[in-house]
C-alpha positions in Angstrom: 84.8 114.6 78.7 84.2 117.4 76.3 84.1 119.8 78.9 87.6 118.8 79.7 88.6 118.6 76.1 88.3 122.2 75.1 90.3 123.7 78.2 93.3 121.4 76.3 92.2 122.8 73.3 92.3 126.2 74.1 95.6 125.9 75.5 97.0 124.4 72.7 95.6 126.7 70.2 97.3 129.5 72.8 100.8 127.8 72.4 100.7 127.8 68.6 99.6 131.4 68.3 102.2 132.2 70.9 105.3 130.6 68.8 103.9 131.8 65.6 104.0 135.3 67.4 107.6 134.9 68.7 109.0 133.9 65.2 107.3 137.0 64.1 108.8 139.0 66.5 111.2 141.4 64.6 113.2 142.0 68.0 114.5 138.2 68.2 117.0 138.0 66.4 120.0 135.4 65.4 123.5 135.8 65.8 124.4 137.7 63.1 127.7 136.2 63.4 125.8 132.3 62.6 126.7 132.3 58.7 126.2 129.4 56.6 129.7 127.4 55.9 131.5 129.0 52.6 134.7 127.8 50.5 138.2 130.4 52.3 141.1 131.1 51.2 144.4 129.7 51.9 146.2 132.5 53.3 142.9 134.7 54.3 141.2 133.4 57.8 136.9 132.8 58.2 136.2 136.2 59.2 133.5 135.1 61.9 134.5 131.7 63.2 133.0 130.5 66.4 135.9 128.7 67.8 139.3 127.7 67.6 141.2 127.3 64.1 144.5 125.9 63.8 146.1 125.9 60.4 148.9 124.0 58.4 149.8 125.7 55.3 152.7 124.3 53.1 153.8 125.3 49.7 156.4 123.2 47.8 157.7 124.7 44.7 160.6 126.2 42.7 162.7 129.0 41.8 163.4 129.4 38.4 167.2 130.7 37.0 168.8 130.8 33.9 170.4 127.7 34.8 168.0 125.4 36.8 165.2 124.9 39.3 166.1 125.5 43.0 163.8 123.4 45.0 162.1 125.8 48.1 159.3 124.5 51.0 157.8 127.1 53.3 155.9 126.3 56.0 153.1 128.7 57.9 151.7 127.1 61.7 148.7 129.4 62.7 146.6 129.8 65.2 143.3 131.9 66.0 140.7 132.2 68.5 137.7 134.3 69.2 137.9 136.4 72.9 134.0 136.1 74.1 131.6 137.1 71.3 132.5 136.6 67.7 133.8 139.8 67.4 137.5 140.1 68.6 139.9 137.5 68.1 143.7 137.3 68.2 146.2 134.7 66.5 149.8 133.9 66.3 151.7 132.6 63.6 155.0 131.2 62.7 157.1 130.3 59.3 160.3 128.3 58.6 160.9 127.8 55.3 163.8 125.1 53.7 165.9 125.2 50.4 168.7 125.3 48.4 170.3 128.7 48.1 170.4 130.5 43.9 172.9 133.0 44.2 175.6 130.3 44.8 176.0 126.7 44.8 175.3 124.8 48.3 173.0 122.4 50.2 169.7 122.9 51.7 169.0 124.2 55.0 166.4 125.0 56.9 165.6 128.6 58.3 163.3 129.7 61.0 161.4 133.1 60.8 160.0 135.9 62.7 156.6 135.1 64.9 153.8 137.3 64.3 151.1 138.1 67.1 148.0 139.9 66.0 144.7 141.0 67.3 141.5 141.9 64.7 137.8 142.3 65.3 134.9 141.7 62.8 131.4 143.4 62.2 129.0 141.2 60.4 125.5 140.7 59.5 123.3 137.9 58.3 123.1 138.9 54.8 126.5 137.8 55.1 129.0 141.1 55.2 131.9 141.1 57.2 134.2 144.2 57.6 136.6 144.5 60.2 140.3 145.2 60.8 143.3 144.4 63.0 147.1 145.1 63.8 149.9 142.7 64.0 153.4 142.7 65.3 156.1 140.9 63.9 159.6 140.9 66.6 162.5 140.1 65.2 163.3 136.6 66.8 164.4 134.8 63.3 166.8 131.8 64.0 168.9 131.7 60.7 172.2 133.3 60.3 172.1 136.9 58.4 174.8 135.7 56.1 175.1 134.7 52.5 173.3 131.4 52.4 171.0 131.9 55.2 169.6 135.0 53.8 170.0 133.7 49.9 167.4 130.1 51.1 165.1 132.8 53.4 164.8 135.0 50.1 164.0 132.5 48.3 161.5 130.0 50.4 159.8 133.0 51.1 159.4 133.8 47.4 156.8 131.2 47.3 154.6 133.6 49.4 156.6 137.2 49.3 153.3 139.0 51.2 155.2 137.6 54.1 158.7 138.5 53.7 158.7 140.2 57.7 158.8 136.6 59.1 162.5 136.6 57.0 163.8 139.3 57.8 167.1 139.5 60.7 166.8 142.7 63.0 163.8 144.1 61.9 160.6 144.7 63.5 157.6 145.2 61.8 153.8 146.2 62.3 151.6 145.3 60.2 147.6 147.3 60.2 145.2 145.4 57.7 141.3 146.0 56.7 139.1 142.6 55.9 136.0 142.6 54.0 133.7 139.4 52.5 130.9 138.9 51.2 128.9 136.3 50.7 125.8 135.7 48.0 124.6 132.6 47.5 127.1 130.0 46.6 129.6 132.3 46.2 132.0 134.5 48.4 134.8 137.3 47.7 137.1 138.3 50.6 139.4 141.0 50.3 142.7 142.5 52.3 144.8 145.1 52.8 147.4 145.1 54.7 151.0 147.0 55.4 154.0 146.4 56.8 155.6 149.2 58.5 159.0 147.5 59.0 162.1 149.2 61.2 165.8 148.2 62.1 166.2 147.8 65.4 169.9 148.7 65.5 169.7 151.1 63.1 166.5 153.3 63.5 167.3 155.4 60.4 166.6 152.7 58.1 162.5 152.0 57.9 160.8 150.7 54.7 157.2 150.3 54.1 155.4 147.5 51.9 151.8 146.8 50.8 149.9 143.5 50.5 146.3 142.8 48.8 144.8 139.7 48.3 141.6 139.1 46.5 139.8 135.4 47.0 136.9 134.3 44.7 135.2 131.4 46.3 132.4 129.2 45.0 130.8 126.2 47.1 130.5 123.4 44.3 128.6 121.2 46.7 128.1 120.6 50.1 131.6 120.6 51.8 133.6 121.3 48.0 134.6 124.8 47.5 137.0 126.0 44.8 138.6 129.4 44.5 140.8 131.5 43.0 143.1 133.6 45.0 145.4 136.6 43.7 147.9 138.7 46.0 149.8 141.4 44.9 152.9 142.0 47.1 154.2 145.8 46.7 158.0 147.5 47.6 156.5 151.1 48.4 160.1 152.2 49.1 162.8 149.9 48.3 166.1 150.9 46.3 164.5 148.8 43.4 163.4 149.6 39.5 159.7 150.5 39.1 159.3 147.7 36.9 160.4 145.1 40.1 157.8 146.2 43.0 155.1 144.4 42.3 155.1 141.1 43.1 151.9 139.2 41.8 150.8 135.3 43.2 147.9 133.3 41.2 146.7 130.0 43.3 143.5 128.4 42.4 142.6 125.8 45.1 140.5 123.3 46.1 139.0 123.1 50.0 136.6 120.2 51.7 134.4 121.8 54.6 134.0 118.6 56.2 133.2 118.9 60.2 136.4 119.2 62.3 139.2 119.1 59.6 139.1 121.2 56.2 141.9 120.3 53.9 142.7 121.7 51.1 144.9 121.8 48.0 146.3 124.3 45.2 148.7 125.6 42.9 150.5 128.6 42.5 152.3 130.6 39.9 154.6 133.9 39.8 153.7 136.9 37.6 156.6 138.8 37.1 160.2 138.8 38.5 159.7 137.3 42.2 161.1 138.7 45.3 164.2 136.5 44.5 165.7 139.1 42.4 168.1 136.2 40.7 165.0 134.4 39.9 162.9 134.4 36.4 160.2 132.9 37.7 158.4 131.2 40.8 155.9 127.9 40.3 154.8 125.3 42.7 151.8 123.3 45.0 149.8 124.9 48.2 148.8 122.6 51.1 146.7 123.1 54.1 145.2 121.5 56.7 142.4 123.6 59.4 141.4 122.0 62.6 138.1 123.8 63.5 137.2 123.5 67.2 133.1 124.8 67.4 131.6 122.5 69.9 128.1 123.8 68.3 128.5 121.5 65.2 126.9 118.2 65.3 130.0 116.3 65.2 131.3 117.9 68.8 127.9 117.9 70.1 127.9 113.8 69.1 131.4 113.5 70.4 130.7 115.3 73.9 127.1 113.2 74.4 129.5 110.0 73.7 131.7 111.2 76.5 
């Protein structure tokens, strides 16, 4: 009996100091790309997602004249998945925006934007940096009419978020290069991006203009699946025919996200610093919705729904 014992013994004490070595074993290593969850941004995506994101984003607010409010809602689909490894991915996105027109009495009506197709790919490493980059194109497929009141609601729905002005704009096409960084420490994370729009008349190749986004996202996770944040995006008109004093176009939203499994929602404000791309406008104000659909069948509540199936 004891003679038998101490083979089994042996062979247990072999196992242990086997896994004990492979955990020690510096050339194992994680996915880099396997980061623990963190509170995002509203407009920015997860840098290093594992699967497919689909996001809802609607801001309701108002543009401010002399004389009253003129009520504005933009709406953003988007769409993003990885190709293979964590490390490319490519998206589309659309906008359509409704309102009331400020240049001129009228009722609302709803206009439909450009479409925007984009590729980007990601380094990242399990201290939690991400840097990466992509390119996207913007055709000009917008559905609204280029005249007064189409182009007076587009202007001003898209004053709510003027870092996307290309999806407004009739008969231009426009490629837009941007840089993504994040970093994560902690609780807290801070994404950045650059971005530019090169933007181009298609019937008239002599008229090109060039404008500069950069948003900046402070992110802290308050518990478990709450993060708050604070995001800022400065919208700048390189070269348009405007005063120095009217390029800049600032944004402030704090927001609120839950990183529950599946479905993120999330909620903010928003405020304008400055004259907003609406040049009749004072002043821009309103409310930030969104809703993310996360498909990563690695998360307990996938791997629960495809063992129920």
């Amino acid at each position: 009996m004891l003679g038998r014992a101490i083979p089994w013994g042996a062979a247990l004490c072999a196992l242990l100091v086997s896994e004990r070595a492979r955990a020690d074993d510096t050339s194992i290593v994680r996915d880099p790309y396997e980061l623990p969850d963190a509170p995002r941004s509203l407009s920015l995506p997860e840098l290093t997602h594992p699967g497919l994101e689909w996001t809802s984003t609607t801001a309701i607010g108002a543009v401010h004249t002399s004389g009253h409010d003129a009520p504005e809602m933009l709406e953003r689909l988007g769409i993003e998945a990885p190709i293979g490894p964590r490390r490319w991915y490519v998206g589309l996105a659309y906008e359509a925006g409704y309102g009331t027109p400020v240049t001129e009495p009228g009722g609302g009506s709803v206009v439909g934007g450009n479409l925007e197709l984009y590729g980007r790919t990601v380094w990242a490493t399990r201290t939690g940096l991400a840097f990466g980059g992509g390119v996207g194109i913007l055709p000009p497929v917008a559905t609204f009419s280029s005249g007064t009141t189409g182009s007076d609601v587009a202007l001003s729905a898209i004053s709510l978020q003027p870092w996307d002005y290309a999806y407004f704009r009739t008969g231009v096409l426009t490629a837009r290069p941007f840089v993504d960084m994040r970093s994560l420490f902690g609780r807290f994370a801070v994404q950045f991006r650059q971005s530019f729009d090169f933007s181009i008349d298609i019937h008239d190749v002599t008229q090109r203009d060039v404008a500069a986004a950069t948003t900046v996202y402070l992110g802290w996770l308050a518990a478990p699946i709450v993060g708050v944040g604070l995001e800022t995006t400065e919208y700048y008109l390189v070269d348009a025919s405007v005063a120095d004093n009217q390029r800049a176009k600032v944004v402030v939203a704090p927001n609120v996200r839950f990183l529950t499994p599946g479905i993120q929602p999330a909620i903010g404000a928003f405020v304008g610093v400055g004259t907003p791309l609406q040049s009749a406008a004072d002043s821009v104000w309103g409310l930030r919705f969104a809703l993310t659909f996360v498909w990563d069948p690695s998360r307990p509540f996938f791997r629960a729904l495809q063992l129920a199936e």
